[in-house]
Structure formats: structure tokens, C-alpha cells
C-alpha positions in Angstrom: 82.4 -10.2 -81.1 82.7 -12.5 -77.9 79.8 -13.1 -75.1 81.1 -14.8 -72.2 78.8 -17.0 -69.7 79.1 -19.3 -66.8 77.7 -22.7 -66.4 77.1 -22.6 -63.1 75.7 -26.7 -63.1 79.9 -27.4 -63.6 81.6 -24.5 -62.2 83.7 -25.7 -58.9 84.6 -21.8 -57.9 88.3 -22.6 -58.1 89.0 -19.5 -58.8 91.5 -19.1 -62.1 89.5 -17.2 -64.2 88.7 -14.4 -61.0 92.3 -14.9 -60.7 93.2 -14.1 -64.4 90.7 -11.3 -65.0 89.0 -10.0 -62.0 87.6 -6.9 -63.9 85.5 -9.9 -65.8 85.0 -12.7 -62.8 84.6 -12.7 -59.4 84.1 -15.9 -57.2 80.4 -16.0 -55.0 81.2 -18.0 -52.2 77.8 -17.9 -51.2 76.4 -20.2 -53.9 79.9 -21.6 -54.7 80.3 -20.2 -58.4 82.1 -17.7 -60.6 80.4 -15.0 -61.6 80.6 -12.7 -64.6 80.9 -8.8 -63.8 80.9 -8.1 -67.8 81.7 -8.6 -70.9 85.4 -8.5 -72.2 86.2 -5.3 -74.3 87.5 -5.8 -77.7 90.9 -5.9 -76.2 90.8 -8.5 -73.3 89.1 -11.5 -75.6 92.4 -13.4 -76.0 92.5 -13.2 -72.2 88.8 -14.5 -72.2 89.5 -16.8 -74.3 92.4 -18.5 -72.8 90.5 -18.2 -69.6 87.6 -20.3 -71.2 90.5 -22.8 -72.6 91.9 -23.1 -69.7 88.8 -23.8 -67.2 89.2 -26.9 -65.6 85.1 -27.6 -66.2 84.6 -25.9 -69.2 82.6 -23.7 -67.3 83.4 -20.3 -69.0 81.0 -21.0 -72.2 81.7 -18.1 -74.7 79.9 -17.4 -78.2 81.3 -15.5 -81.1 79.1 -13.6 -83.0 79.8 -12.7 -86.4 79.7 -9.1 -87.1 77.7 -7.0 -90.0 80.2 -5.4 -92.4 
């Protein structure tokens, strides 16, 4: 299991990841950061992931969880 967050101390609001996955980010303009709507569901963590790959700040932090069998 995946948990997405955003640093906002390194975010530059450039937008890819709203971009890529706007059912996950949106850009505030306001304070000049992404912002995370929710988590991804099972099926968009590859998107996520590649999301948090391809940040230019290494702003989309995620954690993986191990999970209980």
C-alpha cells in the first residue's frame, strides 16, 4: 500500500503531477503549492509513482506500507 504527500518547503507548483493525475493533485495558487485531493486507489500507484519519480523537487514524498497477510 502507497501514501502519497507533498513537501510543500520544495514544491515550485509547476504543475506536472496536477497535470498527470488531477483526480490526485491539484495546484493552490494561493500559497503556491500542489496539493493532494487523495490517495491513489490500488490501480493508479504506478501513475503515482512515476509522478513522484518524475517531480522536478522531489516533492511528491510517498511511503509504502507493507501489508498484513
Amino acid at each position: 500500500m502507497m501514501t502519497l504527500s507533498i513537501d510543500s518547503t520544495v514544491c515550485v507548483s509547476c504543475g506536472m503531477c496536477a497535470e498527470r493525475l488531477p483526480a490526485l493533485f491539484a495546484i493552490d495558487r494561493a500559497v503556491r503549492c500542489a496539493r493532494l485531493l487523495r490517495q491513489p486507489a490500488p490501480t493508479e500507484e504506478d501513475d503515482a509513482l512515476e509522478a513522484a519519480e518524475d517531480c522536478p523537487t522531489g516533492a511528491i514524498v510517498l511511503c509504502t506500507k507493507a501489508v498484513s497477510l
